[in-house]
C-alpha positions in Angstrom: 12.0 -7.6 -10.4 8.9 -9.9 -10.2 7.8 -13.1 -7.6 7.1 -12.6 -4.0 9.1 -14.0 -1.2 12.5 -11.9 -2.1 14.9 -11.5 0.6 17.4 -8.9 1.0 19.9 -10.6 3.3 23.0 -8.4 5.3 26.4 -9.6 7.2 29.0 -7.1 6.5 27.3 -7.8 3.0 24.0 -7.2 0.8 22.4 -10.5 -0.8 20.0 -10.5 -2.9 17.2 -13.2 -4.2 16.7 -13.0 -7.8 14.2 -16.4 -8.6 16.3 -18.9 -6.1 19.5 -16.9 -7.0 22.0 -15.5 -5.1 24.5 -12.4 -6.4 26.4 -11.4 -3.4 28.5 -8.0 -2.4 30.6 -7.5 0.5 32.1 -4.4 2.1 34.9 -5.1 4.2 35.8 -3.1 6.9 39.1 -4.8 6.3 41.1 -6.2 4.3 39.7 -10.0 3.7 36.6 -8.8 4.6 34.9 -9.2 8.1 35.5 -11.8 10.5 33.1 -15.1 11.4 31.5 -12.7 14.5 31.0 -9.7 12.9 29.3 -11.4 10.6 26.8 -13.2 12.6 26.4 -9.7 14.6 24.8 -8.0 11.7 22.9 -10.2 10.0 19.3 -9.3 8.9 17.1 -10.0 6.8 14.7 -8.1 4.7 11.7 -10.2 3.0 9.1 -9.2 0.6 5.4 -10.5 1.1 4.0 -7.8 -1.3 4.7 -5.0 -3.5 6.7 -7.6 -5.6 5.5 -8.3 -9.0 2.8 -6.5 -8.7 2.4 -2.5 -6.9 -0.2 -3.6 -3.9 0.0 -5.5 -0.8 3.1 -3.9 0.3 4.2 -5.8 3.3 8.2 -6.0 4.0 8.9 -8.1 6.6 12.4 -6.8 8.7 14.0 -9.7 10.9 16.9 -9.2 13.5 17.9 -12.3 14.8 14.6 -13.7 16.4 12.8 -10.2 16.5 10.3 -9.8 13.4 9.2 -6.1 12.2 6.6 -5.7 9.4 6.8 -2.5 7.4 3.1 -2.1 6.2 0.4 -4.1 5.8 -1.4 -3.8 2.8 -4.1 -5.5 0.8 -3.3 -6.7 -2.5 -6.3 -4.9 -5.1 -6.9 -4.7 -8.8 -6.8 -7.8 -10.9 -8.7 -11.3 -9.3 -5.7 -13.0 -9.2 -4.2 -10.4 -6.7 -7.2 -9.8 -4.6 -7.3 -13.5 -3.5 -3.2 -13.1 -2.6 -5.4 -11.8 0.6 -7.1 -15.0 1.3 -4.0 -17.0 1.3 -2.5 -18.2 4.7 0.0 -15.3 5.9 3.6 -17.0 5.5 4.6 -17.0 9.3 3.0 -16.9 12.5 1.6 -13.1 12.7 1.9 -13.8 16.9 5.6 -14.2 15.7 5.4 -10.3 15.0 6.8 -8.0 17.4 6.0 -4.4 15.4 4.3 -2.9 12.8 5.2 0.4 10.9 3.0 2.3 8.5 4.2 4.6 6.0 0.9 5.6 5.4 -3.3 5.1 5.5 -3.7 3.7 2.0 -5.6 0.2 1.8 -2.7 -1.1 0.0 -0.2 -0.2 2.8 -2.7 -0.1 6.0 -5.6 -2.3 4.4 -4.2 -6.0 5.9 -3.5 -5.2 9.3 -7.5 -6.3 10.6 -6.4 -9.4 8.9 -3.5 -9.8 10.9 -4.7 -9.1 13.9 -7.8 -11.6 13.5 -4.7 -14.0 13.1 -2.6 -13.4 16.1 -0.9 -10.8 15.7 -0.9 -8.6 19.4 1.9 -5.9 19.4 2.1 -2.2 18.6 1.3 -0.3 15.1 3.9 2.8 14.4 2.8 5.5 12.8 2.3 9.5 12.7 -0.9 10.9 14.1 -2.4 11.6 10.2 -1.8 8.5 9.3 -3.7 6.7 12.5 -6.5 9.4 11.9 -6.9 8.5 8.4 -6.4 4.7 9.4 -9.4 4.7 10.9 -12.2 5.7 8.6 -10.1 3.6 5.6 -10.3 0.3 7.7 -13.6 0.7 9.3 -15.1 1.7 5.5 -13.3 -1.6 4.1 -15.0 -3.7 6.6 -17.7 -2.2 6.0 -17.7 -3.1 2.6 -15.8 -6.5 3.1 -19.3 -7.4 5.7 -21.7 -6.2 2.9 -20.3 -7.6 -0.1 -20.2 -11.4 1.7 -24.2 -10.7 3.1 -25.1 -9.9 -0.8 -22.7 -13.1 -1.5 -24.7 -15.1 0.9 -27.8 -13.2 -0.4 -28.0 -14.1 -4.1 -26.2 -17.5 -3.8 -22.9 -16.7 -6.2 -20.5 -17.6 -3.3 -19.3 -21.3 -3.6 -19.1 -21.3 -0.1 -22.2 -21.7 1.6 -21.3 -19.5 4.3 -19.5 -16.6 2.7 -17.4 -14.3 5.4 -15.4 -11.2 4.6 -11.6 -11.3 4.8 -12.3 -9.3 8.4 -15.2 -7.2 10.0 -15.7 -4.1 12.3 -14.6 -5.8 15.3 -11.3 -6.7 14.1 -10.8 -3.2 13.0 -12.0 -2.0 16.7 -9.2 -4.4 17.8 -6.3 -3.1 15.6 -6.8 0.6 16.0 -6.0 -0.5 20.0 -3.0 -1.3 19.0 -2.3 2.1 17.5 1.0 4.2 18.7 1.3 7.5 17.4 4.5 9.3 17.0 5.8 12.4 16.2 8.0 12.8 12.7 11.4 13.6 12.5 12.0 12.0 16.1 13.9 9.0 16.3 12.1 6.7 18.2 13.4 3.8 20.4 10.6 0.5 19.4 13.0 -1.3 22.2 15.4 -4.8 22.3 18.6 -6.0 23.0 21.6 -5.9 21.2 21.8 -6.7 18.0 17.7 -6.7 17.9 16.9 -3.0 19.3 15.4 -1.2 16.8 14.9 2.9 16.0 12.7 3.8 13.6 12.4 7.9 12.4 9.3 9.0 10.2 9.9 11.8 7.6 7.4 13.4 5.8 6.7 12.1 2.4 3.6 14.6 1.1 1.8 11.8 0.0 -1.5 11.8 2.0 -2.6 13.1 5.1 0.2 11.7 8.0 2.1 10.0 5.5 6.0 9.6 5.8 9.3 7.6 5.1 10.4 5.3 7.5 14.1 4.9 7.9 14.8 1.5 10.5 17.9 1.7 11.9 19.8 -1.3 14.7 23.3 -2.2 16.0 25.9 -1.0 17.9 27.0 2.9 16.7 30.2 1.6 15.4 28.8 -0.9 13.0 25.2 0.1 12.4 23.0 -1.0 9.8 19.8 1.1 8.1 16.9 0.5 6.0 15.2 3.5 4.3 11.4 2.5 3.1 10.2 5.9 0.8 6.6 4.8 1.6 5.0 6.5 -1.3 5.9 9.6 -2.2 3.8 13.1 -2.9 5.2 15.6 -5.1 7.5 18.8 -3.6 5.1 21.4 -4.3 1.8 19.4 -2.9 -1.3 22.2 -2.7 -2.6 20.9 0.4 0.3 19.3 2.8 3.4 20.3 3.7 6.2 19.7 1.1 8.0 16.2 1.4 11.6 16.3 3.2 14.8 14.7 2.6 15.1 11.6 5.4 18.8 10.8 6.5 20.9 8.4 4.3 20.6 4.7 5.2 22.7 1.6 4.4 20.1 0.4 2.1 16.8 2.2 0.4 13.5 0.4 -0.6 11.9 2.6 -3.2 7.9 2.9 -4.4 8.3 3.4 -7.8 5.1 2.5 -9.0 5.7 5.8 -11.5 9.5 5.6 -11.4 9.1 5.8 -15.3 7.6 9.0 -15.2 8.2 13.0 -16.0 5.5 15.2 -14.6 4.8 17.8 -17.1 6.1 21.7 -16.7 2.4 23.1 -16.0 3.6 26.6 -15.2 1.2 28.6 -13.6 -1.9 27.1 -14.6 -1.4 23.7 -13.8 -5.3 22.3 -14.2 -5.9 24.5 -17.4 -6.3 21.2 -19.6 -8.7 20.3 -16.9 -10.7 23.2 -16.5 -10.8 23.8 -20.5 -12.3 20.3 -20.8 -14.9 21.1 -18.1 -16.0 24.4 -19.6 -16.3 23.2 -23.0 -18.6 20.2 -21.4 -20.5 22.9 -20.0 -20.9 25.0 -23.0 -22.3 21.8 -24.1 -24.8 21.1 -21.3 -23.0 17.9 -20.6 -22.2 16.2 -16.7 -18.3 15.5 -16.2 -17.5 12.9 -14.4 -14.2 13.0 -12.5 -12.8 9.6 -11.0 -10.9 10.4 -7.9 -9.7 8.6 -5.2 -11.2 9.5 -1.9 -8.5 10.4 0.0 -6.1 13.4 -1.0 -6.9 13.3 -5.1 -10.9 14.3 -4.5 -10.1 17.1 -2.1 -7.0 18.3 -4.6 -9.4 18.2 -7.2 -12.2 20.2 -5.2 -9.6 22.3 -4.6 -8.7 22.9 -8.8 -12.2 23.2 -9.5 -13.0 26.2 -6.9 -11.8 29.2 -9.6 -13.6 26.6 -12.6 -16.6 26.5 -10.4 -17.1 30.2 -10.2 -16.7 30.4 -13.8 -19.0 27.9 -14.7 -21.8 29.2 -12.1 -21.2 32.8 -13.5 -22.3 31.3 -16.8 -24.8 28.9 -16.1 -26.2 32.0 -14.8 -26.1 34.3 -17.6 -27.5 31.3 -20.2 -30.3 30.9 -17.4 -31.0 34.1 -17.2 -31.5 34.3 -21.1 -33.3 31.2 -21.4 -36.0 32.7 -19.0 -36.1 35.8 -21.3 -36.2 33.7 -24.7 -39.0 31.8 -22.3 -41.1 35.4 -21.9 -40.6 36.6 -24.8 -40.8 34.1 -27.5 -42.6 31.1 -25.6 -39.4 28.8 -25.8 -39.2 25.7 -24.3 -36.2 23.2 -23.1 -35.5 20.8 -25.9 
């Protein structure tokens, strides 16, 4: 699916926006389908304002009636023409907000809320204790950067504003970590309202990062409720640092990351970083540098983790060819090349 903007609308029914389109599928609880009251009783409304066309800037906007939830608030990255998605003017009223959930610490899930809350936006952030912990030094480091990169802007004159400001700045982060409530997972927790507009949200791990879960939404009566399961990202079952990912409840509906949907992870058997390892020992033999790309969180200490056993290896040599490049040195006046 690609555009932004989609909406997943529910009565008794699931409609879907495909481009302005409108495919429709009811499930009656009766015979002719539900009546003009149920209907209006369970209507919601599930609209994308990221993560659409593009696998950043996932923000899924979850109305009940009047009552506005936002599942994650990310920053679009990558190409130009996504980053500046950020700058654009947010397409409601953020005060208009009541809630936000996080799935998880990433900038592309987390990395918006500043934003937000320099815009209006006042009420509380949901999310697991990792995830707020985490939170923290992601958003204050992006402001960081956001305030540096406008000064050097300003700076050298390349801004075509002559006054260059960053998207948001350390005080905006100060102010949306106040806003941070942290709960446990696996509880389901009561984020409040009336009727048709109370909302309970239950976070299940995911073994993505650090704190990171699946969120499943649930609202409405017990005899006609409705669900929304969003997967958040999701690590894999046998993760070498965090506990393995668990199975969340069954929902009426399911959002799904599937940013590598397409995807088999290879069989790696026991030694699963051997193609790693043999290309840093061969480097080595070599007296090259390897240079490892790696995102900060989770992927650099994973791979600090596979490169303990390579480390020791490599040390053990870089030992033994020192060790004979000080006796070539003695004995045969050798020097480095």
């Amino acid at each position: 699916m690609t555009g932004t903007g989609r909406a997943v609308r529910g009565t008794q029914a699931c409609s879907v926006r495909h481009g302005g389109d409108m495919a429709t599928h009811h499930q009656p609880n009766q015979p002719g389908g539900p009546d003009r009251s149920r209907r209006a009783r369970d209507r919601f409304t599930l609209t994308f304002l990221g993560a659409a066309g593009t696998v950043t800037g996932s923000k899924y906007l979850l109305t009940l009636g009047r009552r506005r939830v936002l599942i994650d608030a990310g920053l679009f990255q990558g190409e130009r023409q996504w980053r500046r998605r950020n700058w654009d003017p947010f397409p409601l009223d953020p005060a208009t907000i009541g809630d936000v959930v996080l799935t998880h610490a990433h900038l592309d899930h987390s990395g918006y809320l500043p934003a937000l809350v320099r815009a209006g936006f006042n009420g509380p952030v949901w999310c697991t204790a990792g995830t707020r912990a985490l939170a923290e030094i992601v958003l204050r480091d992006s402001a960081y950067l956001q305030e540096q990169d406008a000064q050097h802007a300003m700076d050298r004159g390349y801004s075509k504003h002559d006054n260059p400001k960053p998207l948001y700045g350390v005080r905006d982060v100060e102010r949306a970590m106040a806003l941070f409530r942290v709960v446990a997972f696996d509880d389901d927790i009561d984020l409040g309202g009336e009727g048709e507009q109370r909302l309970w949200v239950r976070f299940t791990r995911a073994g993505h990062i650090l704190g990171s879960a699946s969120v499943r939404a649930s609202f409405g009566a017990p005899e006609w409720e409705r669900s929304v399961l969003f997967s958040g990202d999701l690590g894999r079952h046998d993760h070498p640092l965090l506990r393995a990912r668990e199975v969340p409840r069954g929902a009426s509906y399911v959002v799904v990351e599937s940013t590598y949907g397409d995807r088999e992870h290879p069989d790696v058997g026991e030694q699963g970083h051997e193609q790693f390892a043999d290309a840093i020992r061969r480097t080595a033999q070599r007296g090259g540098s390897v240079l490892v790309p790696a995102f900060a969180i989770d992927r650099t200490e994973v791979v600090l983790q596979a490169l303990a056993p390579v480390k020791e290896t490599i040390t053990h040599m870089q030992t033994k060819v020192t060790e004979l490049e000080q006796q070539r040195t003695r004995q045969h006046g050798e020097l480095t090349e």
